[in-house]
N, C-alpha and C positions, 0 to 999 in steps of 0.2 A: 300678270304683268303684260303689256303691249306696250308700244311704241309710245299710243296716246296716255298712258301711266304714268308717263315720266313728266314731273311737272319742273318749268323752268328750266330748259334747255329747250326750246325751238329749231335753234337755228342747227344745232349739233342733232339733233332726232332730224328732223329733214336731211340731212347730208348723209345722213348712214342708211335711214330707211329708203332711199333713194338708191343709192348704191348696190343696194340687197336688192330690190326690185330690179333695177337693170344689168342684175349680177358684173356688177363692176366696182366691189369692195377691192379696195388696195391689198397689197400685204402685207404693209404697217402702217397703224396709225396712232401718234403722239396726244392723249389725252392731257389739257393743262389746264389747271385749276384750283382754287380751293381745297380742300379737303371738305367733304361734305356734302359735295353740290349733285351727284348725283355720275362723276367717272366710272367704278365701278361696276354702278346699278346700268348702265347705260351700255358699259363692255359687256357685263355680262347676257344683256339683252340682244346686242350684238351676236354673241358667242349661239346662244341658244335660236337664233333666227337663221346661221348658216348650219345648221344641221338639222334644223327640223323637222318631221318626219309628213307633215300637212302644212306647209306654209299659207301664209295667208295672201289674199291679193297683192298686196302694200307691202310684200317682204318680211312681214311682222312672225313671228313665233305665233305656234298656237296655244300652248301652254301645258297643253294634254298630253300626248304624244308620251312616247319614251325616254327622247331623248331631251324632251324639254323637260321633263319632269327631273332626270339624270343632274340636266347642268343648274338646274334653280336648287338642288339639296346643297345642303350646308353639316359636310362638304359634299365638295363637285364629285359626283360619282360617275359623270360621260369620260370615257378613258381617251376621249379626245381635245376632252378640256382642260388647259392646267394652268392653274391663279397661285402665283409666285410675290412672294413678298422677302422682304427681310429679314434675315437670322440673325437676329441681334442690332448691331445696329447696320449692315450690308447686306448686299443681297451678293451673297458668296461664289466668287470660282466653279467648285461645284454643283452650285444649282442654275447655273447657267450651261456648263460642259451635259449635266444630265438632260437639259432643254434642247441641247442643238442633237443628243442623240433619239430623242423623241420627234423633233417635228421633223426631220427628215424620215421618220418611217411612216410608213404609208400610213392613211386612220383606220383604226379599228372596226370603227361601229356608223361613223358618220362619214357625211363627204370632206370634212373640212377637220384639218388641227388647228386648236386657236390655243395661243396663248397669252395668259394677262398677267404684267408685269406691273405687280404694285410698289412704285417707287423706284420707279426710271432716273431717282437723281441720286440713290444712297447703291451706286454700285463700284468697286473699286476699280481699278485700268482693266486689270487681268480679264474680268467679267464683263466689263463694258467693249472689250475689244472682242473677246468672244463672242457678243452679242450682236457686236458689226459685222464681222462674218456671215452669220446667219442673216442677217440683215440685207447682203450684197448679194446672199447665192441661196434668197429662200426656195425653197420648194413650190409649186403652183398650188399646193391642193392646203399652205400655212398660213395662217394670217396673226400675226402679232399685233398687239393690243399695248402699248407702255403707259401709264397714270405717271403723272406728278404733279406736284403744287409748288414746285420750283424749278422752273423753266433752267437756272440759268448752272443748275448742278448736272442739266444732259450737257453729253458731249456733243458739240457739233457735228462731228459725222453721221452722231445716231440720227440727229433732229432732220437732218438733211436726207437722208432714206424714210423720214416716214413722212406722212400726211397730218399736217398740224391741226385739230381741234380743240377750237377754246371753250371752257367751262367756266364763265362768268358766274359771280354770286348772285344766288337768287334773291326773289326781292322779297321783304320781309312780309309782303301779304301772303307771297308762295308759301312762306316758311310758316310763320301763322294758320294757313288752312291747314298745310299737311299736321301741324301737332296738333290738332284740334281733331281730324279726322281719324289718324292713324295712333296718334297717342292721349285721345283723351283729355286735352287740357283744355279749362274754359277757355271763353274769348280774352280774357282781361290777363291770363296768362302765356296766353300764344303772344299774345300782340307782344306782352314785356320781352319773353323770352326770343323771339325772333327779331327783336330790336338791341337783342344783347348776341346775336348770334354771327354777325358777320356777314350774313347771306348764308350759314352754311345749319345744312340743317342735321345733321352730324351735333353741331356742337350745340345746337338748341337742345337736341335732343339730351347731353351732358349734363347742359347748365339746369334744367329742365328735372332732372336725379341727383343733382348733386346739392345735399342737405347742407350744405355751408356758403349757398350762393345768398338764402335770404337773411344769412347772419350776415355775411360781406355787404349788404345792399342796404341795412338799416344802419349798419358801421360809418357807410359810406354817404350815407346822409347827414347821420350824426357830426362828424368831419365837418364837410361843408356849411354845416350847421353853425358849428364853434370859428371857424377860421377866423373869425377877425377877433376873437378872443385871444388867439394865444401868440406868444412874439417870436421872433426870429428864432431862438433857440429850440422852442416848442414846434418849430415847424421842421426844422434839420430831421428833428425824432421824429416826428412824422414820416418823412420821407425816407428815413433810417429803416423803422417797422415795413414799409412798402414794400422795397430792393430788399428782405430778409424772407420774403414772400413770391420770389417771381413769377411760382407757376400761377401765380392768382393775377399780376399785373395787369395783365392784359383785360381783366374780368375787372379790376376797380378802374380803370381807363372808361369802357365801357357803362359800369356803373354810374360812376361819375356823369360820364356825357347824359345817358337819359335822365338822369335827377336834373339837370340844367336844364337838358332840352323842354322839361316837362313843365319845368319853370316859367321857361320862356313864353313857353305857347299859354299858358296861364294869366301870364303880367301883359302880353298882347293882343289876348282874344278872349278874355274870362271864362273862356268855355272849360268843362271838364271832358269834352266827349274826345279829345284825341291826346290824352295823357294816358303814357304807360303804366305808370305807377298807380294805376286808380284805384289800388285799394287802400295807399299811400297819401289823399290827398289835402291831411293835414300839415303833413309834411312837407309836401310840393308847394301849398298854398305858401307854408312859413318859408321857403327860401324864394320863394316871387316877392312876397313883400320882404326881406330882410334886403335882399340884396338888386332887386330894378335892374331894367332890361339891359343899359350897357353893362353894368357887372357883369350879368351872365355872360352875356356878349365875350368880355372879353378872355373872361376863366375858359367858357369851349374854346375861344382861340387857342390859348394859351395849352390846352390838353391837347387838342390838334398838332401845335405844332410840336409836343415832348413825345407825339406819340410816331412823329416823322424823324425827330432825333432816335428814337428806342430801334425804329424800322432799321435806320442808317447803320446799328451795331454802335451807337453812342455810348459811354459810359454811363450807367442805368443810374448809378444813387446820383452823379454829377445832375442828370436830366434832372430826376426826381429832387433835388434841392434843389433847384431853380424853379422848376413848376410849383412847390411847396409857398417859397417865398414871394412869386407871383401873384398865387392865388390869395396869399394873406394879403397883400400890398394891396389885389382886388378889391376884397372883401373890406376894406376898412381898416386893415390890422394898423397899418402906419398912415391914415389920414387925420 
């Protein structure tokens, strides 16, 4: 791994690897983003570049060394690196109280104590004020590292001692080369999966192994398929089954949109060369012609917008019956 490894983060790899180079790394800094995008792999590269034992021109790790070798094992065996997560559902009192009695001692093995706090927004007061401390009166020779993918669960005091960098989702080409390079999957699968991924490639990698996404995704055509068959009451159950499912919602939101989008680009440009579903496209064919381009039109509005009420903490089955009897109303159910 190097600096230039890291695909889709630019502007965050230039600020750090910069930093390193003119040795003027802060002594915290606030990773925010996603889950997936690449904060960790990015800290971590951090972490192994201030103790490196041969650095490179450009600040970068060499990868050899000792101590790079030390902090890429899994787990971290450099006793001056230490990746702190959640026990449970918090990152606890005492594993915060054992951190501030660590990075105040001198380092062991390297020039630098790093530490990476996975999940800077699941810590309770006790912890998080403890963490402010250490924060206000770091040591010169520490550097903290905090992840999260919700900004708005840090305390402001914390946010305000460290150096904010943002981790944008990557774009679904980034996300497609990497499962295609690093995990093996054709083109026709990178492309679905990274257009069902969010930007995050984390969860490409998920949807990607998990053997109940291509049942959810034939399900989810089939649906679309029927809507204007079945009437108001048929549709409530629908959206009943949906909300009886949540950890999946997010995944038939998803679904749904690329079976439309794939639609669309079908019914407006005959082509097959930028459909996701291309191994799908008897099915794609059949809802371009069943349902014509404002249909589609309007159903992704319509999921767009249930899926900005579901963000907001709306009442999930309230959204999902509405969206249900929209999409029928779409489709033809009541014309």
């Amino acid at each position: 791994m190097s600096w230039a490894a890291i695909v889709g983060q630019p502007l965050a790899v230039r600020l750090l690897r910069q930093a390193v180079a003119g040795k003027k790394v802060a002594h915290a800094y606030l990773f925010v983003g996603p889950a997936g995008v690449g904060k960790r792999t990015l800290a971590l590269e951090l972490a192994k570049s201030l103790n490196c034992q041969a650095p490179r021109p450009d600040g970068g790790a060499c990868d050899a060394c000792v101590a790079c070798r030390k902090t890429a094992a899994d787990p971290i065996l450099h006793p001056d690196v230490r990746l702190i997560a959640p026990e449970g559902r918090f990152i606890k009192t005492d594993q915060i109280r054992a951190l501030q009695e660590e990075m105040y001692a001198r380092p062991n093995e390297g020039r630098m104590r790093v530490a990476i706090i996975d999940g800077a927004d699941r810590m309770n007061p006790e912890s998080a004020n403890r963490l402010l401390k250490l924060l206000e009166e770091p040591p010169g020779y520490a550097v903290l590292i905090l992840l999260t993918h919700n900004l708005s669960g840090v305390l402001p005091t914390l946010i305000s001692r460290c150096q904010v960098v943002n981790f944008p989702p990557l774009s679904p080409e980034d996300v497609a080369r990497m499962l295609q390079a690093q995990h093996g999957l054709d083109a026709g699968q990178a492309r679905l999966y990274a257009a069902l991924s969010g930007g995050s490639i984390g969860r490409a990698v998920a949807l990607s192994q998990d053997a109940g996404v291509a049942a959810r995704r034939d399900q989810t055509c089939d649906l679309l398929q029927k809507l204007s068959t079945l009437d108001d009451l048929a549709l409530i159950g629908q959206a009943e089954a949906l909300d009886k499912e949540k950890e999946h919602l997010e995944d038939w939101l998803d679904l749904a949109t690329t079976w439309l989008r794939d639609a669309l680009v079908l019914a407006q440009t005959g082509s097959t060369q930028l459909v996701m579903n291309a191994d799908r496209l008897p099915s794609v064919r059949g809802l371009a012609d069943s349902l014509g381009t404002a249909s589609i039109l309007d159903m992704l509005s319509a999921i767009v917008e249930t899926r900005g009420h579901l963000q907001r903490n709306a009442n999930s089955r309230l959204a999902l019956d509405v969206l249900m009897l929209r999409l029928g109303d779409i489709s033809g159910n009541r014309r």
